[in-house]
C-alpha positions as CSV (number, residue, x, y, z in Angstrom):
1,X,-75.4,-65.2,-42.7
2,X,-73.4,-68.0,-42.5
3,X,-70.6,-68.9,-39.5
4,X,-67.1,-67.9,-40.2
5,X,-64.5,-71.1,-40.8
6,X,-61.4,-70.7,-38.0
7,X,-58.0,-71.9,-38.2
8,X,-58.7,-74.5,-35.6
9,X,-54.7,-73.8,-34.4
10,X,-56.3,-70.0,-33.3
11,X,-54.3,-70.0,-30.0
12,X,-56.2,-68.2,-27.1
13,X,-55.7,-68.0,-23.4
14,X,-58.2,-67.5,-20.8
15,X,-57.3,-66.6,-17.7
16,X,-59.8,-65.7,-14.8
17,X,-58.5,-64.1,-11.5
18,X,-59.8,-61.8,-8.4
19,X,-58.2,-58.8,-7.7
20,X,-58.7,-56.4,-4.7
21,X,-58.0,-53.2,-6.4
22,X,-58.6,-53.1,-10.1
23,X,-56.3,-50.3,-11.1
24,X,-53.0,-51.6,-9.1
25,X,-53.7,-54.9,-11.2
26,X,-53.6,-53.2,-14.9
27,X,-51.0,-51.8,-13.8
28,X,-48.6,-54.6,-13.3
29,X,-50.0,-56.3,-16.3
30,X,-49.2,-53.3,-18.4
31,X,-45.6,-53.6,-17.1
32,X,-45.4,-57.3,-18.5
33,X,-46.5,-56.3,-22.5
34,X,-43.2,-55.9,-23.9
35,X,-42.9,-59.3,-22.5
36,X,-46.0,-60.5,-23.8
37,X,-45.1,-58.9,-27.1
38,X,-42.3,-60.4,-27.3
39,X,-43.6,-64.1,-27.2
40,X,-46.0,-63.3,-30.0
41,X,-49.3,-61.7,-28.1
42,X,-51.8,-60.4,-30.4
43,X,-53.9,-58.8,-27.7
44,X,-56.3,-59.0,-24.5
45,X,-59.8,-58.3,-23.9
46,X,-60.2,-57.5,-20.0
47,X,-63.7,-58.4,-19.1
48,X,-65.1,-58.0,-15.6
49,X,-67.8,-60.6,-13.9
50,X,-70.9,-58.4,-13.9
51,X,-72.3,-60.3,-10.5
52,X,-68.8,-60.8,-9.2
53,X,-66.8,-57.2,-9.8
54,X,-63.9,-58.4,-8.0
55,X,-63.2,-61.2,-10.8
56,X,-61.5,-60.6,-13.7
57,X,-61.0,-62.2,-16.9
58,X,-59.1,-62.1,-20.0
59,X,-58.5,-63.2,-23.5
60,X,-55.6,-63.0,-24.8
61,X,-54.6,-63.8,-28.6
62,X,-51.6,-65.7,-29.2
63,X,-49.6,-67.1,-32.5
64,X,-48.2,-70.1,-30.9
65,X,-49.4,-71.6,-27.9
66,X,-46.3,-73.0,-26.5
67,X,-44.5,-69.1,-26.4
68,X,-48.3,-68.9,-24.7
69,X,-47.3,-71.4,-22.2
70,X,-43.9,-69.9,-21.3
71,X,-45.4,-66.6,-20.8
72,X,-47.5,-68.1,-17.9
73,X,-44.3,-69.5,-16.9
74,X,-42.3,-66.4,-16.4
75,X,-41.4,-64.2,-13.3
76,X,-42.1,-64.8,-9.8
77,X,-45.6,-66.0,-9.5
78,X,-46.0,-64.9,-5.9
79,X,-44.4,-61.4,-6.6
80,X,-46.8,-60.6,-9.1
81,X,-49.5,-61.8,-7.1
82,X,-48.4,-59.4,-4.1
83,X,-48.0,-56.6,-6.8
84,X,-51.1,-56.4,-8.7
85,X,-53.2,-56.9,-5.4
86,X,-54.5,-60.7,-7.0
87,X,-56.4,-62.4,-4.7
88,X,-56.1,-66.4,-5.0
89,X,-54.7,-68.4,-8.1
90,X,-55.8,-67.4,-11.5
91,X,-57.5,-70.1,-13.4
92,X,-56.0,-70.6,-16.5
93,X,-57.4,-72.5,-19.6
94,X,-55.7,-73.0,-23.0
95,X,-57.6,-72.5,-26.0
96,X,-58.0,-72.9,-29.7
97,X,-60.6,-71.7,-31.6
98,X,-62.4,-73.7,-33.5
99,X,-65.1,-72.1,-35.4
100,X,-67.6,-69.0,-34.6
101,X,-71.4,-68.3,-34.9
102,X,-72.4,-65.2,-36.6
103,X,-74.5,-63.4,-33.9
């Protein structure tokens, strides 16, 4: 089976941030979808590091980076952070897809 051609404009972001207490974190970000929405978010895959469970990571599908970009931008960075129990900065990569593999 051959790989499947991407739109090499695919906008992704991948974020990667600890978090003390799992549930209180969903919940915030479930507060912000409307938000998300709103700037043109397709969806998130939540993904948790199997040898580090305190460390989440997500994917999120965008249709334009730069609505992408101000959504990392809005609210109050540090009230989040207090809210959703994040521990540290998030790291925050950027993305377009280029291409995939089939399996």
């Amino acid at each position: 089976m051959m790989a499947r051609a991407v739109d090499e404009r695919m906008p992704f972001v991948l974020v990667r941030v600890g978090v003390a207490d799992y549930r209180q974190w969903k919940r915030v970000m479930e507060e912000h979808v409307a938000k998300r929405k709103e700037l043109g978010s397709k969806g998130t895959r939540i993904f948790r590091n199997a040898n580090r469970p305190d460390e989440i990571v997500c994917l999120t599908e965008w249709g334009d980076l730069d609505k992408a970009r101000e959504f990392m931008k809005w609210g109050d960075p540090e009230e989040i952070a207090k809210q959703s129990s994040r521990t540290g900065a998030p790291e925050v990569l950027f993305l377009h897809q280029v291409d995939s593999l089939a399996a």
